[in-house]
N, C-alpha and C positions, 0 to 999 in steps of 0.2 A: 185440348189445351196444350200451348208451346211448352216444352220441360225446360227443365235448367240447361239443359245439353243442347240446344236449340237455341235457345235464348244467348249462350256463350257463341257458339258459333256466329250469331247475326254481329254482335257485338264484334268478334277479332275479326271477320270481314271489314265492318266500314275501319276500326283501325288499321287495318292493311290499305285500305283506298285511301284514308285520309293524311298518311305517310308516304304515298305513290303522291298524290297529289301537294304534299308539302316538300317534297324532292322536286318536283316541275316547277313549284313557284320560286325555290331555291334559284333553280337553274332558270329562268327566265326574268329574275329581279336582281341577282347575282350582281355586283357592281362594277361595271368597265367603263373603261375610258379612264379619261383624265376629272377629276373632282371638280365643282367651279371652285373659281378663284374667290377666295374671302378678301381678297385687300390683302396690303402689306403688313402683316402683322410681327412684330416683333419680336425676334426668339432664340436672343443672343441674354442667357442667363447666367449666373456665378452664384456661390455659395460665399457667405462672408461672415465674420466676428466682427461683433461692435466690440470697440475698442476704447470710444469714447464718446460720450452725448452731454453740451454745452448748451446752454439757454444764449441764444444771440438773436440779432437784428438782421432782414434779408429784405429784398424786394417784394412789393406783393404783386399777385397776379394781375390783377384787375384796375389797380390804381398807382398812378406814377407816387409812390411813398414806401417808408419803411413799415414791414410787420413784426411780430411776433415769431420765431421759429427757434425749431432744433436743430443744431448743426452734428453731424453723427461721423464720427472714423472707425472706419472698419477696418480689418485685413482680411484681403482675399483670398480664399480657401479651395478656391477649384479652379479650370481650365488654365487657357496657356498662361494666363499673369498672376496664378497660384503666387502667395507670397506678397505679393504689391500691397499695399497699402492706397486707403480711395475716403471719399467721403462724399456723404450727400445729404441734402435738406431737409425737413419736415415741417411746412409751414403750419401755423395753428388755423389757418382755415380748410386745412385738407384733412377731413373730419374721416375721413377712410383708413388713416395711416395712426396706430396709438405710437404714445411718446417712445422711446425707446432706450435703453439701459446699457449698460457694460456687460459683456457675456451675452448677448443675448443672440442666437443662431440665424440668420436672414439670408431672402434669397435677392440680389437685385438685379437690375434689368443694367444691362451694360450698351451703351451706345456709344463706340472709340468716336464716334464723328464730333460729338459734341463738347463741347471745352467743360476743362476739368470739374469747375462746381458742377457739371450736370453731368457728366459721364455717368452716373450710378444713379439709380431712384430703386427706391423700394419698391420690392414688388409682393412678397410674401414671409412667412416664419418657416425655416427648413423643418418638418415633421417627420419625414422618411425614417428616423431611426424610431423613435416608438411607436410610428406603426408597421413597422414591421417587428417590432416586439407583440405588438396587440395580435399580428397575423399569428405569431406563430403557438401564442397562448389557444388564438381561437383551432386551430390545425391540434392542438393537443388535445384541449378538452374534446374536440369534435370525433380524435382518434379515438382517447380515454373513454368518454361513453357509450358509442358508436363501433369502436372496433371496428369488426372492417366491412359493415355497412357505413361506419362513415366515412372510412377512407373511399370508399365506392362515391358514396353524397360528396364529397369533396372536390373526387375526378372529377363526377356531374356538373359540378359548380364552376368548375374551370372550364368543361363544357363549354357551359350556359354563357358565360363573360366571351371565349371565342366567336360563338354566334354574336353576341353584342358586338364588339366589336370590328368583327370580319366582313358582317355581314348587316346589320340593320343600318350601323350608324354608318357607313359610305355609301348605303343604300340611300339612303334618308338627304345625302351632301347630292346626291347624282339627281333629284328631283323627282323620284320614283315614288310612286302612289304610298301613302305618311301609314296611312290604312292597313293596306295590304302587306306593307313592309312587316308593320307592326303585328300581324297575324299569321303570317309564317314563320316570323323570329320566333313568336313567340310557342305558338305550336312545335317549330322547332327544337325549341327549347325544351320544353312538356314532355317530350317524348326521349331525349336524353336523359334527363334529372331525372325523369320516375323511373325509367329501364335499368340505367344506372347504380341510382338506390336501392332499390326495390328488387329486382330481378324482373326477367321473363315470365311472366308467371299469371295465370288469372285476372288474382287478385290485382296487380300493378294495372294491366288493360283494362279492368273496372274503371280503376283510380284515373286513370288517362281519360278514360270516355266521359266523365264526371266533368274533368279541367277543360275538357275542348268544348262539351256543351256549354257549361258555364263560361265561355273564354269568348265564344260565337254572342253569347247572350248580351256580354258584358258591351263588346264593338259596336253593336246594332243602340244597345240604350246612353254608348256615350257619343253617338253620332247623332240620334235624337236631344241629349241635354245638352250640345254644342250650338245646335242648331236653334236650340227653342229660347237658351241663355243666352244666343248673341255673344258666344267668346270668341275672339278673334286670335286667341294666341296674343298677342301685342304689349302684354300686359308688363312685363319686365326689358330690360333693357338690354338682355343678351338679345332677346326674341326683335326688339327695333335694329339690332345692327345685324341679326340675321335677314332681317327685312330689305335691309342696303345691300349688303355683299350678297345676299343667296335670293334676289327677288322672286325665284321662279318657285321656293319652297312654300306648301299648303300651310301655313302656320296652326293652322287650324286643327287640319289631318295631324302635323303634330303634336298638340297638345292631346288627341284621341290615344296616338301612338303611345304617349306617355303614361295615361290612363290604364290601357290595356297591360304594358308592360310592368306597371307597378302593383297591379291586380295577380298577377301569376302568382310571385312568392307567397300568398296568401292562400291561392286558392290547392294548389297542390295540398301542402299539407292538412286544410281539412276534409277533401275528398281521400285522401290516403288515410288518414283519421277516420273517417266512418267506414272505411272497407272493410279495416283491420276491426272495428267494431261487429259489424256482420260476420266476417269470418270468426270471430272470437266464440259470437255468439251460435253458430250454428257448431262449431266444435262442442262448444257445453250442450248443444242438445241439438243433436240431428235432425229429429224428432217436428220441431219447432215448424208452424206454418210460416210461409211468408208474410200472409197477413201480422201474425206475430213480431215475428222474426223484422217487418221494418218500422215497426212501432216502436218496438224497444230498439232500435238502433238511435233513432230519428229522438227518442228522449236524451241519449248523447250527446248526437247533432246539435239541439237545441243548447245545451248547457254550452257547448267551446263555441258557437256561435256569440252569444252572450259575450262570452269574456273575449272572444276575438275581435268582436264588432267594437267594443268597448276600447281596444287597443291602438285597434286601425283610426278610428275617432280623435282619442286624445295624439298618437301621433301626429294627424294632422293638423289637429287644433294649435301644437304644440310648435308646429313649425309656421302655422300664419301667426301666430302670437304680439310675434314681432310689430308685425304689419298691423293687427288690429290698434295697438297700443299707440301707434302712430300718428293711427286715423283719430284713435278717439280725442287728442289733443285739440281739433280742431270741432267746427260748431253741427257736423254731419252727424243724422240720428242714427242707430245701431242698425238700423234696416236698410238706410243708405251705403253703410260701412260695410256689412255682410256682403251687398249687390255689387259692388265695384269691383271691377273687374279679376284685380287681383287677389282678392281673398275670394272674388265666388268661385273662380278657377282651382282655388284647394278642396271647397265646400262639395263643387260635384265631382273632382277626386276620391272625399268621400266618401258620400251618398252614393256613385257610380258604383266603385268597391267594394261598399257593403252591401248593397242588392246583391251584386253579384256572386259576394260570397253566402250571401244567405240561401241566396235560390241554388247555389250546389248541394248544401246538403242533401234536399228531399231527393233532388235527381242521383246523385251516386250512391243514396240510399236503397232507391228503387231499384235502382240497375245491380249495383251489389244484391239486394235481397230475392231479386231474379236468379242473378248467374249462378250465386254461391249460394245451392238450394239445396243438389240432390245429394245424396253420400258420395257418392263419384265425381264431386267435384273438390269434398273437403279432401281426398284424396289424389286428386290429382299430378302432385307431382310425384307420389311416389308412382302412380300407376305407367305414366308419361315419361316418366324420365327426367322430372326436370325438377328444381327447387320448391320446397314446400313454404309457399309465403305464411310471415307473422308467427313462427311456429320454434319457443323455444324448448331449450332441455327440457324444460320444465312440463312444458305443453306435451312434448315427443312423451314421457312417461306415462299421462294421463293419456294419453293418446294411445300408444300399451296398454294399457289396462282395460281403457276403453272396450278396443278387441276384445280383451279377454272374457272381459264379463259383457258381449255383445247379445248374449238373449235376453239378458238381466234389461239392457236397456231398449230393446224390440218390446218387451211387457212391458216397460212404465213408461218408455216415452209420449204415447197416447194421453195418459194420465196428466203427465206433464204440461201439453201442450192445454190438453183444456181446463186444466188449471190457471194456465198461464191466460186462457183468452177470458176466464171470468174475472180475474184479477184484475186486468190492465195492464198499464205499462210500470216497470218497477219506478222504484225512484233513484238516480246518480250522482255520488258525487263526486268526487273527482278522482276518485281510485278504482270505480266500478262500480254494481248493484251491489244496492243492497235489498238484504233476503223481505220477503213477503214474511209479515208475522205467523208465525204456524199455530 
């Protein structure tokens, strides 16, 4: 039979091959050249105060007659005509733009070519300043409970955004397979954020082998639910004017892309989540068979599945919401409304995500209750040299002890274990087992 030493060994091999081979696709989808061309897009912006908004009469778009509208004066807050004073329109059939008030911070689009009522149009609310207060709340609390594993998760995080940016999405503008882009970003990503976080260490290469299988799983079933639901990507209106300026983009492959990438942030942390449950638990009792040892993991598993799956769900729900409330206005039955395009495009978002995330647990279960088996693995880093995953002050002490009273637990852990396998799996809740009635 493979030992745990054996078993770990197979395991840091293909992670070593599948990081040689996420460095080749790197380097061979890498983005050069020149981007295409989107059209002439406009990108002459200013910061501005409304200074005054008047209820008056203007031209309407569509019919030689007067409408309805806000007439708005600002003063401008940024670039060279800092200071000037400007104003622009708000007709009431431009159902995109809410009315507008005194004091109120706006971004607008400036075109000097256009005579003066139209030199300005609103284009957005300036938000920069509290969120970068929200940023720096989230950098603390992330500091504060984290310490300096999250200032490591943080680095990671900034990582993860460089890849996005450096390298998927000019990927993605250069016509380069939607697919592939999106599975070395994203593996790319996987392998920063957990080494990161986590350290070099066993446990993390469990955690990693867990996200890439489930990550594999995930591309292959939303490349099937793209295909069998007839999505074409099409379905909003950024994706039709990417359809004009970037004809040559998989619209399709993208919406895959998207799928894939918005699955990661979930899947990491509950593959790290059940490692750190297997290691926990093979600490409390060495002893522990595997058979064991992934039963009682896997009842974990189960419970943050639950509440995760529950999460991923109403998030989505929560953001087609909009869209269903729309549809239901008009004479379409709820089955018609679900199927249409753009609510079913959230729907196997997330149905895709939560398969996805479901079928990680058993797998990094099993792979955790494999690796992190023999005593020389719960030991590992001190014997190796290298950091001791999941293992606080607190742990380290018990873990002293442990040692010390180590014949004590050579005679009962036997006992233990076939205690444990008459018993079952315990039951958990959200702080850990609890004990078997004695």
């Amino acid at each position: 039979m493979e030992t745990a030493e054996q078993t770990q060994k197979w395991v840091t091999r293909a992670i070593i091959v599948v990081s040689l081979l996420t460095l080749l696709g790197l380097g061979l989808l890498w983005p050069r050249g020149e981007a295409p061309d989107l059209g002439n897009q406009p990108s002459e912006f200013v910061d501005a105060t409304v200074t005054k908004a008047v209820r008056t009469t203007c031209d309407a778009v569509e019919a030689n007659a007067l409408a309805g509208c806000q007439e708005v004066s600002v003063k401008i807050t940024s670039g060279k005509h800092a200071g000037d004073t400007g104003v622009f329109l708000i007709r009431d059939t431009d159902f995109r733009i809410p009315q507008m008030k005194g004091g109120e911070q706006v971004v607008l689009l400036d075109v000097a070519t256009s005579p003066v009522p139209y030199r300005y149009s609103f284009s957005d609310f300036q938000r920069s300043t509290p969120m970068w207060w929200l940023l720096i709340l989230f950098i603390a609390a992330v500091v504060f409970v984290g310490r300096w594993q999250g200032v490591r998760a943080l680095i990671g995080l900034a990582a993860s955004g460089l890849i996005l940016v450096a390298f998927i999405v000019p990927s993605l503008l250069r016509n380069e397979s939607a697919v592939l882009v999106a599975l070395v970003g994203t593996v790319a990503i996987a392998y920063v954020a957990l080494y990161l976080a986590h350290g070099v260490n066993t446990a993390t290469t469990v955690a990693l082998a867990g996200t890439l299988l489930s990550l594999v799983l995930i591309v292959l079933l939303a490349l099937v639910a793209a295909e069998l639901c007839n999505l074409s990507g099409l379905a909003n209106e950024d994706a039709q004017v990417l359809r004009v300026t970037a004809s040559a983009l998989d619209l399709r492959g993208l919406l895959v892309a998207g799928i894939v990438v918005g699955a990661l942030g979930v899947l990491d942390d509950v593959t790290v989540t059940q490692v750190s449950t297997v290691s926990a638990l093979r600490r409390a009792n060495p002893k522990m068979s595997k058979v064991v040892l992934y039963r009682e993991a896997i009842t974990v598993g189960r419970d943050h599945v639950a509440s995760t799956v529950n999460t991923l769900v109403l998030a989505y729900a929560g953001a087609a919401l909009p869209l269903v409330l729309l549809f239901s206005q008009g004479n379409k039955s709820i089955g018609r409304i679900l199927s249409s395009e753009i609510v079913a495009m959230e729907i196997v978002r997330m149905l895709v995500g939560s398969i996805g995330l479901v079928i990680s647990v058993p797998i990094t279960t099993a792979l955790a209750a494999a690796v992190l088996t023999g005593r020389e693995q719960i030991h590992a880093g001190h014997s190796h040299g290298g950091p001791e995953p999941y293992r606080t002050e607190h742990d380290q002490t018990e873990h002293d002890e442990t040692e010390h009273d180590e014949t004590e637990h050579d005679e009962t852990g036997h006992d233990e274990t076939e205690r444990a396998q008459k018993q079952g799996p315990a039951n958990w809740d959200d702080f850990g087992p609890q004990g078997h009635p004695i």
